[in-house]
C-alpha positions as CSV (number, residue, x, y, z in Angstrom):
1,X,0.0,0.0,0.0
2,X,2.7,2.7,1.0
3,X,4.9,2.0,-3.1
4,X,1.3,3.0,-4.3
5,X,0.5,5.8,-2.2
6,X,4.3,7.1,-2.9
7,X,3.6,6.7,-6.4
8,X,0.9,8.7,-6.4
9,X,2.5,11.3,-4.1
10,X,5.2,11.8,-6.1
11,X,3.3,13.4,-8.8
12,X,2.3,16.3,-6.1
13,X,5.2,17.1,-4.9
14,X,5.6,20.3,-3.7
15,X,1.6,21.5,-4.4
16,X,0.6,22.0,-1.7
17,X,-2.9,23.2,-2.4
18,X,-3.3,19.4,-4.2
19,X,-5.4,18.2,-1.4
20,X,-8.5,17.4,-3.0
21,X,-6.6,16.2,-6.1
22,X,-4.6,13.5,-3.9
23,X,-7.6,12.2,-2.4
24,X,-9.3,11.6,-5.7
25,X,-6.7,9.7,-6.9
26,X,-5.8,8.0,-3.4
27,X,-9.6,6.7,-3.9
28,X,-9.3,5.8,-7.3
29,X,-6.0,3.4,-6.4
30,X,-7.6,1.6,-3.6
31,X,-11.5,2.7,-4.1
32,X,-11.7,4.3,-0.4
33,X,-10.0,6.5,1.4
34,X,-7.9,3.8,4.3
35,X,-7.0,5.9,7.2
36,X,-3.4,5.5,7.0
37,X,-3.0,7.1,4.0
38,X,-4.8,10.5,5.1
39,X,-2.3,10.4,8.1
40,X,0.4,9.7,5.4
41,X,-1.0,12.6,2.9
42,X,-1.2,15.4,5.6
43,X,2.6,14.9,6.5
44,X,3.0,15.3,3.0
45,X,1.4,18.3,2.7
46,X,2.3,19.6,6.3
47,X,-1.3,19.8,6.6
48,X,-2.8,19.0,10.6
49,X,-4.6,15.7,9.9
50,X,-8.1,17.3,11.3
51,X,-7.6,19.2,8.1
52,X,-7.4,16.2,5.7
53,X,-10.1,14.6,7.7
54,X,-12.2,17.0,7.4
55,X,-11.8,17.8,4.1
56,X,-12.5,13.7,3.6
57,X,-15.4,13.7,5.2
58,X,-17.4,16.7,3.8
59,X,-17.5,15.9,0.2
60,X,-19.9,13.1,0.0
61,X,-17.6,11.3,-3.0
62,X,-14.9,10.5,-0.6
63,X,-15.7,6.7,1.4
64,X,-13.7,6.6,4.7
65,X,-14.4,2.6,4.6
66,X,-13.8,-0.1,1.8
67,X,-17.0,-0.2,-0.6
68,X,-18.1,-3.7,-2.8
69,X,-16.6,-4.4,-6.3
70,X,-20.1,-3.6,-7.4
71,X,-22.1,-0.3,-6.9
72,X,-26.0,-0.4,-6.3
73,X,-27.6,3.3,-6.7
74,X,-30.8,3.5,-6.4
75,X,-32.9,6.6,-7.0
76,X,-35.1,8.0,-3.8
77,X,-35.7,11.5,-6.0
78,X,-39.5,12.7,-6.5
79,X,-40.5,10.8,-9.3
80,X,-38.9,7.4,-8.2
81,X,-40.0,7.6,-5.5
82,X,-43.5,8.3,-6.4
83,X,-43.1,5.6,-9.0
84,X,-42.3,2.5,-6.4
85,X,-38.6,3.5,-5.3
86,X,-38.9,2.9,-2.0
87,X,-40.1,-0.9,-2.7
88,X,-37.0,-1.0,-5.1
89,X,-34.6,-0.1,-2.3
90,X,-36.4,-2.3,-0.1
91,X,-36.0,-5.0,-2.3
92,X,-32.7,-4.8,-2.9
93,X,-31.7,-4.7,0.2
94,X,-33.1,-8.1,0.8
95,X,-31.5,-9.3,-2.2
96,X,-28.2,-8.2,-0.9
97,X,-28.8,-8.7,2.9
98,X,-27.4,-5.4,3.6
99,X,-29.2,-2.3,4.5
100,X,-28.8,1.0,2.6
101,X,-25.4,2.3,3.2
102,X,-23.9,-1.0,3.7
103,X,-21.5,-3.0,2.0
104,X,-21.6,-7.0,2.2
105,X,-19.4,-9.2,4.3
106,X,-17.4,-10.7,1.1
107,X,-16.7,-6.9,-0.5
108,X,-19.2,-8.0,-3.7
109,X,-21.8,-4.8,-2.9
110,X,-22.4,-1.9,-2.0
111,X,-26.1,-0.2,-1.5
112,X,-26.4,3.4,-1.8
113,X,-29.8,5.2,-1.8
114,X,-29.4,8.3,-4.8
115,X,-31.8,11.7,-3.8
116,X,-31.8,12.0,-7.8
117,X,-29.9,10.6,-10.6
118,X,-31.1,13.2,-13.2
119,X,-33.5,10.7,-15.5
120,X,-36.9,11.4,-14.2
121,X,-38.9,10.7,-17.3
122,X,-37.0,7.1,-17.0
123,X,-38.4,6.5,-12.8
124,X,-38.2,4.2,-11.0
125,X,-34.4,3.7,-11.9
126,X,-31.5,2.1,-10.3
127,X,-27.6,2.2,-11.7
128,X,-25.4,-1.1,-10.9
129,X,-21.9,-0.2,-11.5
130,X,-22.3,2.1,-14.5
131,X,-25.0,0.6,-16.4
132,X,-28.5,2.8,-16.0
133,X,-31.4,0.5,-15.9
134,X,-34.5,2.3,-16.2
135,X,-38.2,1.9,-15.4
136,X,-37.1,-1.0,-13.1
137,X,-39.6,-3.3,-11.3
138,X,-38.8,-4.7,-8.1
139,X,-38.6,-8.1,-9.7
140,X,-36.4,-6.6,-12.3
141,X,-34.2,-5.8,-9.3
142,X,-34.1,-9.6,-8.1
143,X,-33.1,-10.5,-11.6
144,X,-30.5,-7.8,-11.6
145,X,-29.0,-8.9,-8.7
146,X,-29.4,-12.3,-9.1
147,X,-27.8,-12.5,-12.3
148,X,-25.0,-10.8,-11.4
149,X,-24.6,-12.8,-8.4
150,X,-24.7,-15.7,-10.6
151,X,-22.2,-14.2,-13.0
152,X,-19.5,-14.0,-9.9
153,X,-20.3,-17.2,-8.7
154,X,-19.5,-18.4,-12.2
155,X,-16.1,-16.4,-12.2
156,X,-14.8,-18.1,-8.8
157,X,-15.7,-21.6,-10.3
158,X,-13.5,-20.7,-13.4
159,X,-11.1,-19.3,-10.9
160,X,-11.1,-22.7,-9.0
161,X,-10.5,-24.2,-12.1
162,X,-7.5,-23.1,-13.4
């Protein structure tokens, strides 16, 4: 972990106003932000680490705590929600066994509840990873999952096999 953080220090050095920029790529290299490295990232900046912290924890892109390989987003705006969000959400989080917020035990998903993804004429919609899947039902949500659940379980048997 500490090569790749240096690597990506390296590229900073001496800007010291590259806070944000450093975290977004400290995120993209390990897909949170792991603690160690914001204590690591403020001595590089001579920064107090309440600083980095707190610049962390305000922007709501930044995850303090490791998220799933896979993303579940699904919209709680107006017209989802009018339009049977709440029962989406609901359902996936049985599907997943998680509650919204939460990522599960293996590291597979993530569930995030959206206030508005920007598509209202396509409500209710969810995004999985980066593919949009609009109009959803909630049993298009337990195929969804399911498939990709499937789809993993399939990649650790190749896995297995080799």
């Amino acid at each position: 972990m500490e090569e790749r953080l240096n690597k990506i220090l390296s590229v900073f050095e001496g800007k010291r106003g590259a806070l944000i920029s450093i975290l977004q790529r400290v995120q993209e290299e390990f897909g949170y932000l792991p603690e160690e490295t914001l204590k690591e990232i403020a001595t590089f900046l001579k920064l107090p680490r309440s600083q980095v912290f707190s610049v962390a924890t305000f922007y709501a892109h930044f995850y303090l705590t490791r998220r799933g390989d896979h993303l579940v987003r699904v919209c709680q705006g107006t017209a989802c929600h009018v339009r049977g969000g709440r029962e989406i959400l609901e359902v996936a989080e049985h599907c997943l066994g998680i509650k919204t917020g939460q990522t599960t035990g293996d590291y597979q998903y993530s569930l995030e509840r959206v206030a508005c993804l920007g598509s209202c004429a396509l409500a209710p919609l969810i995004v999985f990873d980066d593919t949009l899947y609009p109009q959803v039902t909630t049993k298009n949500v337990v195929e969804i999952l399911k498939n990709s659940k499937d789809a993993q379980r399939e990649k650790g048997s190749e896995a297995e096999k080799a």
